[in-house]
N, C-alpha and C positions, 0 to 999 in steps of 0.2 A: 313334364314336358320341357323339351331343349328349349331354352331363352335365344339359343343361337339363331338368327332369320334365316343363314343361311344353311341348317344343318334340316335334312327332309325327315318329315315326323311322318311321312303316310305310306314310305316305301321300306323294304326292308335293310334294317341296319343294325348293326351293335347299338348298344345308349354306348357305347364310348370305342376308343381305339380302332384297328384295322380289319377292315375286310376287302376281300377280293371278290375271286371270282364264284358265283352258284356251284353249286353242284347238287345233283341229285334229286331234281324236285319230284315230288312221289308222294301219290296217294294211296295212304293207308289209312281202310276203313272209313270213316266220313270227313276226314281230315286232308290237309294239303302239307306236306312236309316240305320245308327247304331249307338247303343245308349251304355252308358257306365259307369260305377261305376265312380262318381269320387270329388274328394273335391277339391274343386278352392281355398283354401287357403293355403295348404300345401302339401309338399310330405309326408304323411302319413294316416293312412287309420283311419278317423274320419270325419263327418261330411259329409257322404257321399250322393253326387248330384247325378241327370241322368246328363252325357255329351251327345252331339250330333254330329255326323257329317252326312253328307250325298253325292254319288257320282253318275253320269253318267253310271260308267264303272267299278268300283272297281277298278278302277288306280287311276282316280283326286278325294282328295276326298278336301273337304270345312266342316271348325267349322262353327256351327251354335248359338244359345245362350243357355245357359240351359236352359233342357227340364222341369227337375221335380226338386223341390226344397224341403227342409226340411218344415212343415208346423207348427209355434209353436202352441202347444198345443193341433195337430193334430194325427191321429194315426200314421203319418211317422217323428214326431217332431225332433227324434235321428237319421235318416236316411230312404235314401228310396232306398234299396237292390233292388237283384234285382226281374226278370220278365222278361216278352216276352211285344211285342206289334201286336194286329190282328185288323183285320178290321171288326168293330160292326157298320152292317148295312149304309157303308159309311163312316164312322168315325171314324181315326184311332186311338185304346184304348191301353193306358200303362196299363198292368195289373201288379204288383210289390209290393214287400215286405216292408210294413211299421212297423218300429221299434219305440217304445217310449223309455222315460229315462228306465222306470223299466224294460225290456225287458231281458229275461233269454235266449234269442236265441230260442222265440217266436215270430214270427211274425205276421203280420195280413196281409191279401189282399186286396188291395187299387186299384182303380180303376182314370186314369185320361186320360181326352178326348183332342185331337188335337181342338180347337177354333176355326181352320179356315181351314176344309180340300181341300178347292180350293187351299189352301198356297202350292204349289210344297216342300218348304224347311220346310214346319212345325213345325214352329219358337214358335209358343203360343203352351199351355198345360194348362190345369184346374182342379187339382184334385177333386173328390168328396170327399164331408165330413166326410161319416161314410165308414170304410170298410167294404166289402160284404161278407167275412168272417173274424170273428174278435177275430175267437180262435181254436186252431184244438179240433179235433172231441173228444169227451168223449168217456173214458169207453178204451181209447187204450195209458194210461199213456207214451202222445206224451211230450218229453222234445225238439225237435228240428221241427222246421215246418218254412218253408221259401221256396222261389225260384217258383213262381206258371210257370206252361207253359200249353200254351191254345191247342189246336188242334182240326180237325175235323175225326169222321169216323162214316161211315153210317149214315147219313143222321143228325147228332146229333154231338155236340160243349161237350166237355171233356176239362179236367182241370186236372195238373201233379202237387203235392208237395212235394217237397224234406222234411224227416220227420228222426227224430231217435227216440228210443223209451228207458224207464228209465233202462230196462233189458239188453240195449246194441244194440241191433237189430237196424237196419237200415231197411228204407222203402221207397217207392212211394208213395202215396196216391193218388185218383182217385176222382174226384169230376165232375158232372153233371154240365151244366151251358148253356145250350140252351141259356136262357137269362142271359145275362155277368151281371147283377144285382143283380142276384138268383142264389145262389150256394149251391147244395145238394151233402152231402157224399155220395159215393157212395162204397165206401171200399178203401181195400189194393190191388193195383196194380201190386206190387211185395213188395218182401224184403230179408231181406237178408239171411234169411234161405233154400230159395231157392238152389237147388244144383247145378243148373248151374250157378245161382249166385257166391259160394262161391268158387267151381272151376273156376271161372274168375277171382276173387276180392280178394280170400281169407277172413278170417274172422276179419280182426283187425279193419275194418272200424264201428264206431258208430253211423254213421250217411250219407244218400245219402242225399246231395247237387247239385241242377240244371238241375234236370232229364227234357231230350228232347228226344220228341220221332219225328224221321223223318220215311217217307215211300221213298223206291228206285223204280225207275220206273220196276222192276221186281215183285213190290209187299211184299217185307220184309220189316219190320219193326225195327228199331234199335232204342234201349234203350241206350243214353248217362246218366250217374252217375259221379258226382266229388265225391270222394273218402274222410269222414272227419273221423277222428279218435280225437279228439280234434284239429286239427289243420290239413291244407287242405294236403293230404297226395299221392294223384294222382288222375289218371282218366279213366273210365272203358267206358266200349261197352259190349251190347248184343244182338245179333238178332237172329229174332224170328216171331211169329206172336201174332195179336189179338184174343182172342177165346170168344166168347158170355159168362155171367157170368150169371145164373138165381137169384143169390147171391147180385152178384154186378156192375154189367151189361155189364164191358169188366174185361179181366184178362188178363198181359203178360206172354205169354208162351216161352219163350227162348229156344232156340237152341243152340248154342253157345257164348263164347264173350271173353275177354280178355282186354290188358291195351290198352288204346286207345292213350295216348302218352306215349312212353317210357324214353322221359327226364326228369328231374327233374324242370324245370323251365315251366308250363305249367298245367292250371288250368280253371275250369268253363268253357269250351263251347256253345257258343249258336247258335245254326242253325237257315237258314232261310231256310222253304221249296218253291222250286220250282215247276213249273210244272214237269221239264225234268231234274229236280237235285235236290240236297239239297248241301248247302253251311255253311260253319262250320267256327267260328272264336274260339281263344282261349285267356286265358290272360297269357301273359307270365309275372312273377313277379321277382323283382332283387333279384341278389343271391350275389352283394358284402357286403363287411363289414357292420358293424354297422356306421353308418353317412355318407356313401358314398353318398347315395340318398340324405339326408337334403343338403349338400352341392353341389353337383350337381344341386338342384335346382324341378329335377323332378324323377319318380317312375311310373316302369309300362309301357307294353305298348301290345298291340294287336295283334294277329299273323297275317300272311298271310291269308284271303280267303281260304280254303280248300276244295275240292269236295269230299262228302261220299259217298259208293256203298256199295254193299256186294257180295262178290266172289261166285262163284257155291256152296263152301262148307261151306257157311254160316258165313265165316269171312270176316273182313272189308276191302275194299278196299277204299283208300284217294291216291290224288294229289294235286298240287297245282291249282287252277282253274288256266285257259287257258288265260283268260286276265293279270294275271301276265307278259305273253309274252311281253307285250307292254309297256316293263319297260326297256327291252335289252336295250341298244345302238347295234347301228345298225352294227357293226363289234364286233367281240368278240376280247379276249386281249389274250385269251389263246386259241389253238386249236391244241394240243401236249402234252404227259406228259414230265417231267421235272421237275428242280428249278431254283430257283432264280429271279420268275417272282415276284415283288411287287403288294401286294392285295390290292384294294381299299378298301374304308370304307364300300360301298355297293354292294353286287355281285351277280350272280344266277350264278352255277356250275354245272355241267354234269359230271358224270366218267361213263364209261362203263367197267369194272372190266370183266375179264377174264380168270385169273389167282388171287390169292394173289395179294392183290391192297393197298401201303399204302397212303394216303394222309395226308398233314402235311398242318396246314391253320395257318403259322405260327408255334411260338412256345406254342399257348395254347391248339389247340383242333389237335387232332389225328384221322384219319378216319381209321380203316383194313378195307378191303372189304376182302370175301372170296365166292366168286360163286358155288365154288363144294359143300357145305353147307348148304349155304345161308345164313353166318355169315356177321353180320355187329357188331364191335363195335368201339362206341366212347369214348374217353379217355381225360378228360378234366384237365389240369394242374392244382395240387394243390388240383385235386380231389382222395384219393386213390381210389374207385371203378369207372371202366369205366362203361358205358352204352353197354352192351349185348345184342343185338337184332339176330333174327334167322326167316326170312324167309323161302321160298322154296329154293331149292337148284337146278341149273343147269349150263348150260355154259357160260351164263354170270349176272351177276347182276348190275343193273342198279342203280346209287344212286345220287339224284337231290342236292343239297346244295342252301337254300335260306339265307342271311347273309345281315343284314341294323345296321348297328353300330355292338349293342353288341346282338343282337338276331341271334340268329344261327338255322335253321329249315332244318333237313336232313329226308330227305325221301330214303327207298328204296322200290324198284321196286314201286308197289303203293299198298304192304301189313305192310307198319311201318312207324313209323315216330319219330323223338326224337327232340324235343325241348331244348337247353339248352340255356344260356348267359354267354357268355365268354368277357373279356372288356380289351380293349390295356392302357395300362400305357404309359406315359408323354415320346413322342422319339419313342416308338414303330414302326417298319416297317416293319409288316409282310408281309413273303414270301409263294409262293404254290409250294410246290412239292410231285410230282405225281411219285412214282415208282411200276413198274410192268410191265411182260410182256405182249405183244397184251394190252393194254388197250385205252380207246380211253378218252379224256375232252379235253372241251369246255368250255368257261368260260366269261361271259358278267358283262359288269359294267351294275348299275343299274343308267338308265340315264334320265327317266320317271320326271315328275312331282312330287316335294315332298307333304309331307302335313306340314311338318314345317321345 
């Protein structure tokens, strides 16, 4: 177990050095597979591997060995970004972004097979040689192409790439692939000209990064986008539906969407869909100084499991999945507002806001709750802009706090969520205090199985 307070034992991470962004989380057989940006020799973002882990329950999870490796002289020789992983005809397929030395923030799509799909822990991995697509589409002057995600609808296997284009514009792209070995264009899926795009996103981004499309068991479809403007800049949502393309043989047609985490520490998404849910991780990336990470040792680390829906009026609904529960210790530490209770390093938090609610998680991060509104903002030391969030407004608002070292994951009711990372200094012994009238918390250490 990390001695670091600030390094999270309960989410997924390397025990050391760099990881990014998810990729590929995938159930095989009774297992939860997730796979992850990561370089085994340093905390910094070069030379990047597939990490592995995989779990029973989304509580225990277990390091596996590297999945996907840099191949010299191969089209992933400079890294192997990311992708999803599906199941091709019994055999679970990494489909992922391979980069060479010369590589302008083009990539190619590379394909690499599990060896031994009896293997529960799916230990082997075998890239194939050539990628299956090995340059985007002519004639649509693509400068950014990377991030493929596979998917099914009607009866027919589709393919998502995150693309920008020389004119600024940001895209989807949409590619055919029945056969995962044979990939045909099939057009623009969306972009960023779109108007309920830009009234989501706004226009500053140059590029979609990571696009995942999940279905909710009501039959919507939501369009996740990481947000790149030169540098990864947030993360959006839109849902919508599929509409038949004579053009180009699906088109997304959007209905609404907005930012999909409102923190600033929180990037790439990758869903796994379920039958009866779709499940969302993120990568949350550090926000202290320059050399904090080298010397700490490691960078990076995974969010919580999340559950995505979509509300009547067509915007998102997210919690935290429901086996997180199984993290509690079995008596909670807090169940009264108040202060001067000392906070563990790992916690799950409940407020029930009723009134004007402040909460104080310590002296770095500040909650206001406001229910007659539906104001949530968080206020992070040292930062001057707080985090502004605005749900619906009634009599009481509900607001979850999930907290493993320095990852701080606040949800309210289950229409927002903000991501940030906040880190205790050398002596720190943060307190919780809760003021407000009628309000109700509850408050558990996280007492679960770590992963490191």
């Amino acid at each position: 177990m990390s001695l670091d307070s600030n390094a999270p034992r309960f989410r997924v991470r390397p025990p050391a050095n760099w990881i990014n962004d998810p990729n590929g989380p995938f159930r095989w057989g009774d297992r939860y597979h997730l796979f992850y940006q990561y370089n085994p020799d340093a905390p910094v973002h070069t030379n990047v591997h597939w990490g592995h882990a995989s779990s029973p329950d989304l509580v225990r999870w277990q390091h596996h060995p590297i999945a996907l490796t840099p191949t010299p002289g191969g089209p992933d020789e400079a890294g192997c970004w990311s992708g999803c992983v599906v199941d091709d005809g019994g055999v679970p397929t990494a489909v992922y972004t391979g980069i060479d030395h010369q590589h302008t923030g083009l990539g190619t799509v590379c394909l690499a097979r599990a060896t031994d799909p009896a293997d529960p822990a799916l230990t082997g991995w075998k890239p194939l040689p050539s990628p299956v697509v090995p340059s985007p589409p002519a004639g649509l002057d693509v400068v950014m192409f990377r991030d493929p995600f596979v998917f099914r609808h009607a009866g027919h296997r589709w393919a998502l790439v995150g693309a920008g284009h020389a004119d600024g514009t940001p895209s989807v792209l949409l590619y055919d692939c029945d056969e995962l070995t044979h990939w045909r264009f099939a057009g623009v899926f969306l972009d960023g000209d779109d108007p309920v795009a830009v009234a989501a996103f706004g226009d500053k981004a140059v590029g979609w990064e990571c696009p995942q499309l999940l279905v909710t068991p009501g039959g919507d479809r939501v369009l996740l986008v990481s947000l790149w403007d030169g540098d990864p800049s947030g993360t959006g949502y839109l849902t919508g539906r599929l509409d038949p393309s004579p053009a180009y043989g699906l088109r997304f047609a959007p209905r609404t969407g907005g930012p999909l985490d409102h923190g600033r520490d929180f990037y790439a998404p990758a869903v796994l869909q379920e039958p009866e849910r779709a499940l969302m991780w993120g990568w949350s990336w550090e926000s202290r100084g320059p050399g904090e990470a080298e010397r700490a040792g490691w960078a990076g680390v995974l969010t919580a499991p999340r559950v995505l829906d979509v509300h009547a009026d067509g915007t998102l609904r997210l919690r935290p999945a429901p086996e997180l529960n199984a993290l509690r210790a079995p008596e909670p530490f807090v169940t009264a507002p108040g202060s001067g209770t000392r906070l563990p390093d790992a916690y799950d938090l409940t407020v029930t806001a009723r009134t004007v609610t402040t909460v104080r998680l310590g002296e770095e991060l500040t909650l206001r709750i406001d229910p007659t509104v539906g104001g949530l903002t968080v206020q992070r030391a040292g930062r001057p802009a707080p985090v502004e969030v605005r749900v619906a407004g009634g009599p009481e608002l509900n607001v979850r706090v999930l907290v493993d070292g320095s990852l701080y994951e606040v949800f309210a009711d289950d229409r927002a969520m903000v991501t940030e990372r906040v880190y205790r200094g050398p002596g720190d012994a943060p307190e919780l205090t809760v003021t407000g009238p009628q309000s109700a918390v509850t408050a558990w250490e996280l007492a679960g199985p770590t992963v490191n």
